[in-house]
Structures are given as C-alpha cells and as structure tokens.
N, C-alpha and C positions, 0 to 999 in steps of 0.2 A: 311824327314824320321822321323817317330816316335821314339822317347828315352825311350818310357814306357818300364816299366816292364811288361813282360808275364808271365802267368803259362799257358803251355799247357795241357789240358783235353784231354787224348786219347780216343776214345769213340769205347769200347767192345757192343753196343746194350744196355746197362740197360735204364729201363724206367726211370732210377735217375739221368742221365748224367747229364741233363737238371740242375736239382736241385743243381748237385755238382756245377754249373758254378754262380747260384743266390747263393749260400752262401758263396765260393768265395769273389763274388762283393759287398754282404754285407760287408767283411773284407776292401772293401776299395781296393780291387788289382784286376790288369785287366789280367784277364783269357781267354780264345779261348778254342773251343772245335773241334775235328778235328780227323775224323774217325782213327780207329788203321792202316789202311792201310797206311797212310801220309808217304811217302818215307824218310827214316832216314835226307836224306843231308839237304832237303826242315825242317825237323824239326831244323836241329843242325842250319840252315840258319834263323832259325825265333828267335837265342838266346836267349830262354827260361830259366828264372831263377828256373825253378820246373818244374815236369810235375806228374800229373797224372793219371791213369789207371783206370781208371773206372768199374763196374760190368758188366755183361755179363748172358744173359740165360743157356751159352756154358760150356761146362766141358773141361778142358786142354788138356784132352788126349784121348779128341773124333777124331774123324777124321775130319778133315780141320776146326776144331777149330780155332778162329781165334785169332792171336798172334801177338808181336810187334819183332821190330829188334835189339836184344840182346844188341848191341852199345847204348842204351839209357843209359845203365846202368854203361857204362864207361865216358859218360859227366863229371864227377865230381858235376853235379847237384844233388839236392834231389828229392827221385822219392816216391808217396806215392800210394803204392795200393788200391784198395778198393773192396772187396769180390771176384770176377772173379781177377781182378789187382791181389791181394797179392798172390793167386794162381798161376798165372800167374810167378809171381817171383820166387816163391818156384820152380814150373814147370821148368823155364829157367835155375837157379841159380846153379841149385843140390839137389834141395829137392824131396817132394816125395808128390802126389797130390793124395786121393782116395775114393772112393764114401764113403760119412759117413753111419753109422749105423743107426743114431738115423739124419736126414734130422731137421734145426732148421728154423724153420717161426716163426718171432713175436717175442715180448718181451724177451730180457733175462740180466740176469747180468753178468759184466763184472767186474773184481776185477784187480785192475791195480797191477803191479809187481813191476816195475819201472818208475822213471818218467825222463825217457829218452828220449828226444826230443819229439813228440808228445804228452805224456804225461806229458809236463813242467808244466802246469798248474793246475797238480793232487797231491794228497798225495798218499805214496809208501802204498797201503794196504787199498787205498780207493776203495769202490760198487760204479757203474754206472749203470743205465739201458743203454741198446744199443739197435737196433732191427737189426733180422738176417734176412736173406733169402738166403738160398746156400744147398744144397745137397750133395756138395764135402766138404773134410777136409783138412788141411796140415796133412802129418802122418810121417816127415818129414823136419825140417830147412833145408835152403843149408848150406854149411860151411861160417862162419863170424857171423851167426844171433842167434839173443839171445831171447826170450820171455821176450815179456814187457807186457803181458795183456792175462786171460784166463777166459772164462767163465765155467759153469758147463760140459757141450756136448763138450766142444771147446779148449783140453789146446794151443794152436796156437791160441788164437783168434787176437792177436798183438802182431805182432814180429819187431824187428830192426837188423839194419845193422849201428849202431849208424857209424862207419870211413867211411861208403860210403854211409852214410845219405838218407839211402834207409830204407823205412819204410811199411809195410802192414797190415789192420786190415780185419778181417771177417766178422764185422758188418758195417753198413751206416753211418755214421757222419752225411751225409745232412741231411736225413731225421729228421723232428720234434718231431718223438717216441724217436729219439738218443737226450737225452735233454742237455749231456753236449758235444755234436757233433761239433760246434763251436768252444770251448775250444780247440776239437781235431785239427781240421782243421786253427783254429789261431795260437797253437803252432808249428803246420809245416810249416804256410806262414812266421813266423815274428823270431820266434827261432832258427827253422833250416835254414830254405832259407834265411832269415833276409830282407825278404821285408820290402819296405816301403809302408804302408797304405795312396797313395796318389789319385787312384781312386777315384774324384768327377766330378757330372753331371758337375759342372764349370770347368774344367780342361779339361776335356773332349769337352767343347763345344766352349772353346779357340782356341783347337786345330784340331778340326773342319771346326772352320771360316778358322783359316788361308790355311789347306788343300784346301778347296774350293776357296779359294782367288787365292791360286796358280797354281789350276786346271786351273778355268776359264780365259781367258784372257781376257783384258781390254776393247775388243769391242764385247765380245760375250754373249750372253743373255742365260739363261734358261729358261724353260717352267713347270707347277708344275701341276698337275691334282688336284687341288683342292676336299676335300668333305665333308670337314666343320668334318672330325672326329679327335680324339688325332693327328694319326701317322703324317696326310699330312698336318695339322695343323703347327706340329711344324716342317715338315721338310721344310714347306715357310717360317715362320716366320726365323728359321738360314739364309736357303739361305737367303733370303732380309736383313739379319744383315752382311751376306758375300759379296754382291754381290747390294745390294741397287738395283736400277729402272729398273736393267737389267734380275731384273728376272718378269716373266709374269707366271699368274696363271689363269689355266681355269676353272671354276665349272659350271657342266653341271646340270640343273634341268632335271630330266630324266622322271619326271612325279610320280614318286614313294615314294618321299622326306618325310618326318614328316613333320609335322603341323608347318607351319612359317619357317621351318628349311632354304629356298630359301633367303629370308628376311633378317633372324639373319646372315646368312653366309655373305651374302653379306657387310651390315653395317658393321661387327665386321671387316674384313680385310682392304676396302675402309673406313671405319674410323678412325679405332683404329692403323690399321698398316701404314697406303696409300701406300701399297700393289697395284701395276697393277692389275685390276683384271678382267677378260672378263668373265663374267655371261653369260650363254647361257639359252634360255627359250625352251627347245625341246620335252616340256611335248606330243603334237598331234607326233610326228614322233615317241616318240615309244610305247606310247599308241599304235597306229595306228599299230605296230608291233608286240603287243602283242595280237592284237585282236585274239581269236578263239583255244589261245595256254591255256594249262592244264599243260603237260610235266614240271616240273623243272626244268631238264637237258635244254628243250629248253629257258625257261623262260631266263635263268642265259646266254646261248648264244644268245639268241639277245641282249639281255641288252648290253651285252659283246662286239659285234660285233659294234652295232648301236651308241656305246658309241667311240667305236675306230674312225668309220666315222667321227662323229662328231666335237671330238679334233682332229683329222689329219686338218681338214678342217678349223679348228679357227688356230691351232699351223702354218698352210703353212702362217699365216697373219701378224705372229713376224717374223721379221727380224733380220735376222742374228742368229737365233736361233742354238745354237748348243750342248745344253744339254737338258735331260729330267729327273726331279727328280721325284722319287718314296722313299713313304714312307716305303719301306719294312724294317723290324725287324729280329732280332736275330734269334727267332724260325724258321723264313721261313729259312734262310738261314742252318740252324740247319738241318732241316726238306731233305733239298738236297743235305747235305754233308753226313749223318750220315752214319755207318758203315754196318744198315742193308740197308740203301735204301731208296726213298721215300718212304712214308705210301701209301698203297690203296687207289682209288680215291673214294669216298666216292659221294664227287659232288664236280663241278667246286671250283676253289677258286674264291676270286672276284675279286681279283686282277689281272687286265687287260694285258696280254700279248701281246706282238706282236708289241707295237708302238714304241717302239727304233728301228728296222729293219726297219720298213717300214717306219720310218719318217726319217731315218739314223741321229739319232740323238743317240751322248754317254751317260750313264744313269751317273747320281750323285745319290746314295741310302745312305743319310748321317746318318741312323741311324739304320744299318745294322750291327753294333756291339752292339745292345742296345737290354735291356729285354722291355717292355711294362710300368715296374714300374719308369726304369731308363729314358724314354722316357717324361714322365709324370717330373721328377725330372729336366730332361734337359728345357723340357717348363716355370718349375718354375726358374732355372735360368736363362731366356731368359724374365721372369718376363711376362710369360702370362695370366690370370685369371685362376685361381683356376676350376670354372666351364667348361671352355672349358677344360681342361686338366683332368677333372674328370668325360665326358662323358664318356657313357657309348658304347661299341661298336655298330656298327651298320654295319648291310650287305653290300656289295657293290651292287647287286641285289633292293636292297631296301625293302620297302612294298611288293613288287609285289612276293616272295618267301613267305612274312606273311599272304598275299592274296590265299589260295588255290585255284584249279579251276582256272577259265578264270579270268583275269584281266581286268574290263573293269573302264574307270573313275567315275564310280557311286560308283562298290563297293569298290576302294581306299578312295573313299572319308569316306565311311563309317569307313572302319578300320582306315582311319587316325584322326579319331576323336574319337574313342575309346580309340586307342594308347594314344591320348593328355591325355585321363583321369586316364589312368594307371601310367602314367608318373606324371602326376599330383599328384596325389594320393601318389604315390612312395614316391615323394619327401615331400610331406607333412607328410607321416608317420617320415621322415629321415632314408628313407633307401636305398635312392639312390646309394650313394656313398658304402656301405657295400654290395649291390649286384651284382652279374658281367653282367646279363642281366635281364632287365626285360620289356616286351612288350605283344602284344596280335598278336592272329592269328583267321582270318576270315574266318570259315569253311563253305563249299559251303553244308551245313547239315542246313534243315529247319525242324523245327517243329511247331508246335502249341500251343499257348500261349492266354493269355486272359489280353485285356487291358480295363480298361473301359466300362467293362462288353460286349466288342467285341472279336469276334474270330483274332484272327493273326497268320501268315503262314509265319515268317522270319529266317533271316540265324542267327548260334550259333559264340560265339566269344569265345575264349579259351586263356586265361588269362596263361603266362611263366615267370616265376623268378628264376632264378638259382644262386647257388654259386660255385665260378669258380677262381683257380690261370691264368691261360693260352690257358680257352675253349678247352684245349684236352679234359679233364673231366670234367664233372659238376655233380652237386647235386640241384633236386630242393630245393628252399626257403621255408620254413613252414612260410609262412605270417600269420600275427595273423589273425583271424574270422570277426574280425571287420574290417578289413582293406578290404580283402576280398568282405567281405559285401557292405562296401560304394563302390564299385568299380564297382558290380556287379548292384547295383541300379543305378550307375550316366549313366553306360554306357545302361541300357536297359532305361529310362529315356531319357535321353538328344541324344542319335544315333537312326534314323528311322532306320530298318532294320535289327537291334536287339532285340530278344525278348528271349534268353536264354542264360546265360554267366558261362564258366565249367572253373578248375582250373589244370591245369597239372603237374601232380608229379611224371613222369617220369625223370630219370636219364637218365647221356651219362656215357659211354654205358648205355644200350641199343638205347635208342633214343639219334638222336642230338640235341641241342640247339634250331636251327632254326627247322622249320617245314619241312621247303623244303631245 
C-alpha cells in the first residue's frame, strides 16, 4: 500500500483540469484527478492531504449544476477553489453567487490584500497579472472568509477561510498567462497543507518495481505489445527491471512501420536490453487485408482486429502467461473518468481493446498515473537513450491512416520514404525534439508536373508539423522556407511517384493532427 501524499483534483469539467494536475506535479507532489461526482467515503478513504475544486463551464445556481458533498469541507484539510470551485464555496458556505455585469475573459490585475496562506509568497499591496474567464461573481462571502486578493471587475477575486484553511480565487493559477500562478499553487501545497515536495520519476519508479514484483508471482510471466514508441517502450523496459525473463514482448511488423523502424526495434531491445522478444513479420496478411479499403474508420479496424489475431496467436505460445501490460497514460485514463464524459468519437483510438478478455489475461498499465512528460523522465531514470524517449508519437494504425485512398505496398513504400526525408530533414534543421509531430501524408491527388523536359502524372505529398502539449490541441509549425524548400526537392527528387509536395497549416481544431 502506497505512503505517498495525495492532493485530490475534483474535476467540475474545465478544460484546465488537466493543467492544474501538470503543475501540481511540477511542485514535486503527487496529485489524482477524480470527477466531482467521487462518492465523499471513497474520497475521505483515499486520505487526501488537500483537495482541489477545479473550474467548471456551469453556473452554481443553474439547475443540476454540478456540485460536491458539503463534508469535504469539515475534513480538517485545505481545500482551494478555482473559478467554478471558489463559487462553489461561496454557493455551499453562505455566500451569495450572481451573474456579473461586466463577464471577465483574458488578462487582468490582481492586487493582493493579504499574504495569508496562498498568498505567502507575495507582498501585502503587490499587482499580479492573472487571467480570468467566468461570467458569475461572488456578491457575497459566507461567514468566516475574508478577502485576500481583488482585481478591478472583481472585489472577491481571493478570499480565505485562513482557521479552515479553505481558500478560493476567480482567476487560473495553472494557466501560463497567470505568470506568478506557481507561487499561488506552491504556497497552498507547502504552507498550508505542508507537503513535502518528494514526487520524483525515481521514487516513483522504485515504487513501481516493487508493486509489480508483488503483483506477479514468481512462476508467472507477462506479455507486452511491443511498438518501438515512448509509452510501450518504457513500460518493458520496468516490467523487465521488475520481473527479469519472465516477461515476453511481442512487436508485430504490420506492414505499415517507418523506414528501418522493424530492424531498430528489434536490435535496440534484443541487444541493449536482452529482453525476450518475438518479432513477427505479418507485413502480406494485412497488406492483404487492407487491399481495396479507402474508409478510415475501416482502415484503423482491420489493422485493429488483425493485430489482435495475431498477438492472441504468438501470446497462447508463452507459457504460463498471466499478465498483459499496456502502456496506457494518465490522460487516457483522465479522458474516462472525467465529470462530463468521454469526449465524442472522433475516430478509433489505437489502442487495441479487447485482448485481456479474450486472452483472460489481468492487465499491469504501470504508467497509468503518468503525464507523457513524467513517462519520458521515468525512462531516463531507468537510464534509457535520450532518442528513444524523445520520439516523436506515432499512430497505432501506422502509415496506412498517412496513406489516403487504398493502401497498397507500392504506395507505402512511396510515403515511407518520403517520411525518411522529412524526418531526416527535421532533425538536421534541430527540431526534432521542439516539435510534437512532424510527418507527411500521401494524397491519392495527381497532377502534372514536368521532369526532364517530360510530362508526369504523379500523386501530391503533403508535408505536417505541428506544436502540441498533449495532441488535444495543436498548432501548425511555421518551418522556415528553406527547410521547407530542401524537403520539397529531396522528396520530389529522390521518391518515384512524387511530383508535387504542399505544406499544411491547418490547426486542431478544426482539423486533426493525423489525416485520417
């Protein structure tokens, strides 16, 4: 049973949840996020040293607004609002919550009053910039609470309850417009709650092995789905630190891979690790499957399906097998606990359901409390290369989603040597590692082009670079012109089959990332 310290995140729906839990963990303290609905005993059972309340699109005194179970607030713990939260407070406490006059988005200052807990680390009569977003006001404290902080639109904008160490502001801390938001949020973890900032990827990954050590027992093996990216990366490499020869990893060539990527997987684990590892070569079976298909939706459920046959069928060949690890992460987990729901299906995810059931095999997902950044950190504690931990994501689907139109192995071949030169490129500009994807997509779009004073009638290649915290949102890259330029030449050059290369500077929203 874990000793750590908690702060529990109750999560009203704000799109910032996310963010209050990464800055949080920047502070070094281990946080959970856990919709407002979480049944009070099950929270008072999870001995939380803090908790807090997170924003919300909702107004308090809408109808089925959603709200927490008043008893949080008698724990004797510190509880800190945050815009929907500190409303919420006022709402419960005795105050008085009611649509503002003057609605505040964006930029504003914040003049601190007192530097009563939250504010430990300000002077009494110091400006802050914060940023707002809220439409309701306090018009109203309950009884006990004092104003510790007001901005111009906002005298409530930070109020305390310093004896019941209950605290709520109206602006955002996490956010990065809130620049001394940190300050705010370190002096409520370490002042009032008096955590201790012990949160590190090594502590964490100590107490990982031994979880896993004590899970598995001494004659029972795991199986890992290998795919050469970050997450499944390093959650072999623990298991095989927890669990040595008994665990078996499978990487399936699906026919779809980058360029060498089949090769480099294979070596770096079989050498670097000696890692079990059963390489399967199934390039013709799902080629062969994809023949004639266009559809997305379908593309991503064969892959999906034919991927599952295939490890059911190597997995029934370990013996005594009785785990299946998956690298799944925080946000996923985020993603189907949250208060509104899962998000709309947009398109499959890639990550392959269904083979714990049907293999009946128990799941180990060891890095299922981890952000993406903290994943990468746990790798370098486990002393992996720098480069495998700073790939870059990649589909589960593969090429074959970057391939529009019918997937046939001519023109993977073609984009995956495009890809090579994009990536190539990338990293010779150095900007690899400062972009969150960058690849190309093979549009079943020909035009006419002139090589060699010949006519040619080939298909377009369409060049993606995005900047991205956690691929909900992205921003294309403004690649310089010259970069651009060489990329556009090596790949109409050096790939038969291209003779026109476009650059896409669409954002998500509206578009996604991937193509397909």
């Amino acid at each position: 049973m874990s000793t750590r310290e908690v702060v529990v995140i109750l999560d009203f729906g704000s799109q910032y949840t996310q963010l209050i839990a990464r800055r949080i963990r920047e502070q070094r303290v281990y946080c959970e996020i856990h919709p407002c609905t979480l049944p009070f005993d099950k929270l008072q059972a999870m001995q939380p040293r803090a908790v807090v309340l997170s924003g919300g699109p909702a107004s308090v005194y809408g109808e089925g607004a959603p709200s927490v179970d008043a008893r949080v607030f008698d724990l004797g713990i510190p509880v800190l609002g945050i815009c929907y939260g500190l409303q919420l407070i006022a709402h419960l406490l005795g105050g008085k919550v009611e649509r503002a006059e003057e609605r505040e988005f964006g930029a504003a200052k914040l003049v601190i009053d007192s530097t009563a807990g939250i504010f430990h680390r300000f002077v009494a009569g110091e400006t802050t910039e914060v940023w707002m977003s809220h439409g309701d006001r306090i018009a109203a404290m309950p009884p006990g609470f004092e104003t510790i902080g007001a901005s111009g639109n906002t005298p409530f904008c930070a109020v305390a309850n310093v004896a019941r160490k209950i605290y709520g502001v109206q602006f955002h801390p996490e956010v990065a417009h809130s620049p001394r938001g940190a300050d705010v949020l370190a002096s409520f973890l370490f002042e009032v709650a008096g955590l201790t900032p012990s949160w590190t990827p090594g502590s964490f990954t100590d107490e990982t092995i031994a979880a896993i050590r004590a899970k598995v027992g001494p004659t029972e093996r795991a199986i890992c789905g290998l795919s050469g990216g970050v997450d499944s990366s390093v959650a072999a490499v623990l298991l095989h630190k927890a669990i040595g020869d008994r665990l078996t990893c499978i990487f399936v060539d699906n026919g779809v891979l980058r360029q060498g990527e089949f090769e480099q997987v294979v070596a770096t684990f079989e050498e670097n690790y000696r890692i079990t590892l059963v390489a399967v070569d199934a390039r013709e079976r799902f080629l062969s499957q994809l023949k004639g298909v266009t559809d997305p939706e379908q593309k991503r459920k064969i892959i999906g399906r034919v991927f599952i046959e295939v490890f059911d069928e190597e997995a029934k060949k370990v013996q005594n097998a009785r785990y299946l690890v998956q690298g799944t992460l925080y946000p996923d987990v985020i993603e189907s606990v949250s208060f509104k729901g899962p998000s709309a299906v947009i398109k499959s995810h890639h990550n392959v359901g269904g083979l714990p059931e049907r293999m009946n095999l128990s799941l180990i997902e060891p890095l299922r409390e981890l952000f993406k950044d903290e994943v990468r950190a746990m790798g370098a504690a486990l002393g992996m290369p720098h480069d495998m931990l700073w790939r870059q994501p990649f589909p589960g689907p593969g090429l074959a989603i970057r391939c529009l139109g019918e997937v046939t192995p001519e023109r993977v071949e073609v984009l995956r040597k495009a890809d090579a030169i994009v990536s190539e490129e990338i990293r010779a500009a150095g900007l690899y590692e400062s972009i969150w994807q960058s690849f190309c997509a093979l549009l079943p779009v020909r035009s006419v082009g002139v090589m060699g004073d010949e006519r040619t009638y080939e298909e377009t290649c369409a060049i993606r670079a995005v900047h991205s915290v956690d691929g909900m949102t992205a921003d294309w890259a403004p690649l310089p012109y010259d970069l651009l330029a060489r990329m556009s030449n090596r790949i109409i050059n050096e790939v038969r089959g291209i003779n026109r290369v476009v650059y896409d500077i669409s954002s998500k929203p509206p578009a996604t990332i991937e193509w397909e």
